[in-house]
N, C-alpha and C positions, 0 to 999 in steps of 0.2 A: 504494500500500500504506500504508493506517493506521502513522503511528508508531511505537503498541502495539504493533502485531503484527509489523515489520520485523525478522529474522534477526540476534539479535545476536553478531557477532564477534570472542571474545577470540584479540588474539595476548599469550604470554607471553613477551617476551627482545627484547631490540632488537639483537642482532648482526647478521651477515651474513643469518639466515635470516630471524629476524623482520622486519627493515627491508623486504627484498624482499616478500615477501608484502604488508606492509602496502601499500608501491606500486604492485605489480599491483591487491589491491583496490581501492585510491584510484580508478586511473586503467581499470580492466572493470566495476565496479557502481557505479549511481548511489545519491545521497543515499540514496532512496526504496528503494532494495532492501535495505541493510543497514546497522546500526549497527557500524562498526569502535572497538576498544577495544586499546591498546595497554598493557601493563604495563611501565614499565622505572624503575630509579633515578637514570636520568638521561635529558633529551630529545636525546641525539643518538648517532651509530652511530660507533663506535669501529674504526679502520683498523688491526688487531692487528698484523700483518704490518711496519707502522714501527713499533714501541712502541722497538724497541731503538735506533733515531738518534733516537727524543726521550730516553732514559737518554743517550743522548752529545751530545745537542745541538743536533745536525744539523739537529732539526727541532723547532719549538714545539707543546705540547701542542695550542695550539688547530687546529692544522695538519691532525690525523689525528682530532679529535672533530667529524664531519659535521653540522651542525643537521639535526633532523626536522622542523622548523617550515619551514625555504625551500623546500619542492614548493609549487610553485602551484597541487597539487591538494590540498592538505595540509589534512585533514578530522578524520582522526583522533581521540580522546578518548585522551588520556597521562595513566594511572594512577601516578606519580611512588613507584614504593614497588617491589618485588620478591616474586614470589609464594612462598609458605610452605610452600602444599600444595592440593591439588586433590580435591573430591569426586568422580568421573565418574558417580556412580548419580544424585547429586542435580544436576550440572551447575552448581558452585559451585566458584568460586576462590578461595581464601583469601590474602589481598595484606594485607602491612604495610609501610606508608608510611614515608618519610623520617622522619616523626615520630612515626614507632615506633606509629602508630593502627593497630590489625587491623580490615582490613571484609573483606567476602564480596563477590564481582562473580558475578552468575550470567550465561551465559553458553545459547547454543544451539550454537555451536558454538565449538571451540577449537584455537587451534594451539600446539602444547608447543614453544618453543624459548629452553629455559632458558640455552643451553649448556653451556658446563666451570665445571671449577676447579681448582687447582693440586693435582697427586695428591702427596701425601707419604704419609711411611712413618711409623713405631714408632720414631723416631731419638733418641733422647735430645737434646733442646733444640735440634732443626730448624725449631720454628713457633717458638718464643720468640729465636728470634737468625739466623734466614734472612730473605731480604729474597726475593719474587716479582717476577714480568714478566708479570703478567697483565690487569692494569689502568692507566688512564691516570697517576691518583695515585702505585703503585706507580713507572712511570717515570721522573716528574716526582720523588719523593723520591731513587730512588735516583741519580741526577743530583746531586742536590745533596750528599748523604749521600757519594757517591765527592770531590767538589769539596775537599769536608768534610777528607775524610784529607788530602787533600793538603794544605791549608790547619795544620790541625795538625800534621801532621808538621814542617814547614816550619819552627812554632813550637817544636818541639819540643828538649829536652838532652836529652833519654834514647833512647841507640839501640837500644834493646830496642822502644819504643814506638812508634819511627821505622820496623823493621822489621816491626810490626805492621798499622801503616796502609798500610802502603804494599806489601802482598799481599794479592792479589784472588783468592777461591775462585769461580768459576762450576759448578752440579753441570746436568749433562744437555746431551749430544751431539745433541741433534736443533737444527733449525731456531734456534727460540729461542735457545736456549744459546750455540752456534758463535755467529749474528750478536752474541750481547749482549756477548760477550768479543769478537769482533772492533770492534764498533764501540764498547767502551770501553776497551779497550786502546788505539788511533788517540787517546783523547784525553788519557788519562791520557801516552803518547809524547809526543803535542804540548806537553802541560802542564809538559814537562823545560824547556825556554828561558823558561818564568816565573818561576821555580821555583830559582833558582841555586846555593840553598842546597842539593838535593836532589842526592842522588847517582843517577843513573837508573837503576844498577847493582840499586838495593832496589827498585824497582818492578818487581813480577813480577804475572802473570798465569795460576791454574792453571786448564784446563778438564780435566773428568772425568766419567765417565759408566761406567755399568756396563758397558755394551756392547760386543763388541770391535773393532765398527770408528763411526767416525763421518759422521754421517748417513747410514745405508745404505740410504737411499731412494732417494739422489743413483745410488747404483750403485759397483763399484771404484775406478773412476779418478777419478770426480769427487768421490767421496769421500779420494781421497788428494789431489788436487791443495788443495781446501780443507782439510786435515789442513799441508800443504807448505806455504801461506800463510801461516796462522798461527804454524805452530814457525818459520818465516823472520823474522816479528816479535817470535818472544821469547814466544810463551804456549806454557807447559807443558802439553802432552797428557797426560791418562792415563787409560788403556782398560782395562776391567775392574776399576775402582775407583769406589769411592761414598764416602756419610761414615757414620764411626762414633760418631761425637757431634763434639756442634758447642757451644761456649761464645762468650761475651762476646769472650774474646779470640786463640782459638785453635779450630783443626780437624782434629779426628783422620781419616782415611782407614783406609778398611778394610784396608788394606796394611800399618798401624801408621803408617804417617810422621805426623806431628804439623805443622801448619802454623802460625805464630802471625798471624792476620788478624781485624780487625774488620767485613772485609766477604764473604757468604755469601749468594750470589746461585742460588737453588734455583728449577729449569727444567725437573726431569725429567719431564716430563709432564705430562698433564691427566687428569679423569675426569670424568663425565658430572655436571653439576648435582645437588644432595640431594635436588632437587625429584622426581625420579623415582621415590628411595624413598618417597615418601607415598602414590605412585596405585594400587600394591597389583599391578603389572599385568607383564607376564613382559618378564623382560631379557637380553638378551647381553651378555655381559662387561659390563655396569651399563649399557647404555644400553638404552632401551625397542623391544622387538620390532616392527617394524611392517611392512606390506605395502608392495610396491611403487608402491602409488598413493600411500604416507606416510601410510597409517590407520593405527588402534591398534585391534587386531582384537579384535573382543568389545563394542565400546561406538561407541556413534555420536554422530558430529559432532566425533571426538577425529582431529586430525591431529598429530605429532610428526613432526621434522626436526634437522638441526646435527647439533652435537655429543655431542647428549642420546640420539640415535635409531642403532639399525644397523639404516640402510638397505640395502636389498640392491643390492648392484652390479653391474644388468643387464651390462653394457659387457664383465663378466670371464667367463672360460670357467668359473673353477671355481665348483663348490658352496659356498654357503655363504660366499661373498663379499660383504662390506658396504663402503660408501664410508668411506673417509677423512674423519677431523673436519677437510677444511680450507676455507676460505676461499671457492676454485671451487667445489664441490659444496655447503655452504650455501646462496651465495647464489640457484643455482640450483633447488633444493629447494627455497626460499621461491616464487620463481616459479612452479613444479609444484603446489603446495600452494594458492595463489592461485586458479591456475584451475582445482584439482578443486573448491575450494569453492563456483565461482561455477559450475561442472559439475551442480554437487549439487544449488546454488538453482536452476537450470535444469530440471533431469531430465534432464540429459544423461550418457556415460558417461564414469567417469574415466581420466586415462592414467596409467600409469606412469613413473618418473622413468630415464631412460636419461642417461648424462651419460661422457664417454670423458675421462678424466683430458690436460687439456693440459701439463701440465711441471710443473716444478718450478724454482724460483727462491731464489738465496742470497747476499745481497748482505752483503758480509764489509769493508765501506767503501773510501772513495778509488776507486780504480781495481781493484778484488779482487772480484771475483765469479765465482761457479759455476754456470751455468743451463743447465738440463733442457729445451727447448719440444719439445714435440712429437715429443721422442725424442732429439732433434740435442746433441751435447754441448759446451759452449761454457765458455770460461776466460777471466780473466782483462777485459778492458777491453770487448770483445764481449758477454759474459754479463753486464756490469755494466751496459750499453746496454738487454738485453735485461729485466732486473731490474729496472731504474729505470722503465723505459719500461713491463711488466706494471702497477707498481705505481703509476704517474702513472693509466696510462688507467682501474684500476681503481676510482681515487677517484669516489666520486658526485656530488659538487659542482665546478664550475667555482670556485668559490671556492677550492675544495680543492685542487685541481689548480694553481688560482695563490700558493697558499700553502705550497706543499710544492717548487712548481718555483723561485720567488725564494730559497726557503731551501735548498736545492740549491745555486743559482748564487751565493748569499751564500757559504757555507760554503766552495765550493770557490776562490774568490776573496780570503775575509779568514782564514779558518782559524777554531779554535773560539775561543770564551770561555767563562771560566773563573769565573762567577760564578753564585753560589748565590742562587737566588729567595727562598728563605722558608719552603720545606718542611719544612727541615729544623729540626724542634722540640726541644727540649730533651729532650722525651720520644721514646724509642727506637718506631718505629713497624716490626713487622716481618709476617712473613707471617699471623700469627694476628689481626694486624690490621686488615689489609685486606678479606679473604675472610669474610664474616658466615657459616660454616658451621654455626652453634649456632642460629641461628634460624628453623631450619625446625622446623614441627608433625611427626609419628608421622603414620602412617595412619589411626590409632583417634583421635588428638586432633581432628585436622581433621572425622573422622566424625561424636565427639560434638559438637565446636563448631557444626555445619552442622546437625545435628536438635536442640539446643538451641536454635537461632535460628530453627528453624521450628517448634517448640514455640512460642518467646514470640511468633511470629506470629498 
């Protein structure tokens, strides 16, 4: 097949779903059948599931960021930029580069997998003074940013101030939230015998969440047993509470209690990428509608997956059941999406994505874990086996796997350190920070930019 005329393949997102896809393509179509185009702002796959032992240390950022460059089939074309918005009538993606350059990638066929972004609310100063857990940077500052209180406090005469730094707000009971308060609580604890000027007594820990019970995906008991955990370490629960405004130095709770903290660690969820509001095209609860084969019905050559997409959840009895944004069913769905494409280049027909949820996993540090496999309910040092061990085999690189097991067997061997890298800048760096959510196109902008460019063609 002519160069020219070879199928070109945009994926958009390098997560769990994007990455897989692109390796099934790499490794079912040769050179000669398709040009694969990968969009991401960074070249490697980020392991979301540790983000919270690189916030504690446990583990080096470079540990959980996969290279996309080590496959030895690795062919790829990596557009270094994040997409803005998507034409589907003209088959044009609108990408703006690290260097802030906007080009057009046109495309034959595409795969949507933008995924999330941190959902917040109408909170009075929650993006200007809350810190996220949703990116590698994100964990790596707030590591150092917690290092930080301790370190001033420490220097500190004023105990007004002293009790400031030294309480930690975490908002959101799910996943995220529990491990990120569990595994910084374990180090801010450890950080007492450095520390001797500290009183341990002012180091507190609150987790909250609107919900009224915590992670209730776990189910009753293993939702209570990790609830039992944590209040046995000293972090304050509380259920059916959120924030009412958040400042510089203190945190109001919808219950009126007032907290004085300088750290505000917001986890309560995700929602589907902005990229989705550009394509014009029908949603569930924000994420793009699509069929069981992972099209986007209406428009061809558009496949969507992750986070961004509800997909239907063959596997469930009921109606009207979509997968879960997690981790197992992305990377799976890449895989699916993979081979209906090379289905499509074939003339062959497509299948559908059937996928039976294997467990769930809650690794709450040390010895303290809560895990779900395949039904079986598991506590404490057994679950923590089972946790570690998900999340070793799930890594993609043997490099990876040997970088996460040494700093494992470090960790539990020499205990943390307590030293701050460099992140921590002078300038306050908080959730409005991180998340570029202002920089996507309208539907209509993408639409005139895309026929003004084919005008001055």
């Amino acid at each position: 097949m002519d160069t020219v005329t070879r199928p070109r393949i945009l994926v958009v997102g390098a997560g769990f779903a994007g990455v897989e896809c692109v390796r099934r393509l790499e490794r079912r179509l040769t050179p000669q059948e398709a040009r694969i185009t990968l969009v991401t702002p960074f070249s490697y796959q980020l392991y979301m599931p540790l983000l919270p032992q690189v916030a504690s240390g446990v583990l080096t950022p470079q540990s959980i960021a996969l290279s996309l460059r080590r496959s030895s089939r690795y062919r790829t074309r990596i557009i270094p930029g994040g997409a803005i918005g998507v034409d589907l009538g003209a088959k044009v993606c609108v990408v703006r580069t690290i260097t802030d350059q906007i080009v057009d990638e046109p495309y034959d066929y595409i795969v949507l997998a933008p995924g999330s972004i941190t959902r917040t609310f109408d909170i009075p100063g929650l993006t200007e003074h809350a810190f996220g857990m949703k990116t590698l940077a994100e964990a790596a500052y707030i590591r150092d940013h917690v290092i930080s209180q301790l370190d001033l406090a420490d220097a500190s005469q004023d105990p007004a101030e002293r009790a400031s730094r030294l309480q930690f707000v975490v908002v959101g009971g799910g996943y995220a939230g529990t491990e990120t308060a569990a595994c910084l609580q374990r180090l801010t604890h450890a950080a007492v015998e450095r520390y001797p000027r500290l009183d341990p007594g002012l180091i507190k820990w609150h987790l909250i969440d609107i919900a009224p019970k915590l992670m209730p995906e776990l189910g009753e008991k293993l939702g209570r047993s990790a609830q039992e955990v944590l209040a046995r370490r000293g972090i304050q629960i509380s259920l059916g509470v959120s924030i009412a405004k958040a400042g510089a130095e203190e945190v109001t709770f919808t219950d009126g209690r007032v907290v004085p903290t300088r750290t505000l660690i917001w986890t309560a969820g995700v929602v589907a990428s902005p990229l989705v509001a550009t394509l014009g095209a029908d949603t569930v609860r924000g994420r793009l509608a699509v069929t069981s084969e992972l099209r986007l019905p209406g428009y061809d050559g558009v496949f969507a997956l992750g986070d961004s997409a509800a997909v239907p959840d063959l596997s469930q009895d009921r109606e009207g059941a979509v997968c879960p944004p997690t981790a197992q069913h992305a990377s799976r769905q890449g895989r699916r999406v993979a081979e209906n494409i090379i289905a499509t280049l074939r003339n062959q027909p497509l299948r559908p994505y059937v996928h039976r949820d294997l467990g769930l996993v809650v690794d709450l540090g040390g010895t303290d874990a809560v895990s779900k496999p395949l039904g079986v309910e598991l506590r404490g040092l057994p679950a923590q086996a089972v946790a570690r061990g998900y999340h070793w085999s799930a890594l993609r690189t043997n490099v990876a796997k040997a970088r996460v097991g040494v700093s494992w067997m470090l960790n539990a061997l020499a205990g943390d350190d307590f030293v701050r890298t460099g992140f921590q800048a002078r300038k306050p760096a908080r959730l409005k920070d991180f998340e570029y959510t202002d920089a996507y196109l309208t539907a209509e902008e993408v639409r005139e930019r895309v026929e003004g460019a084919g005008r001055a063609r």
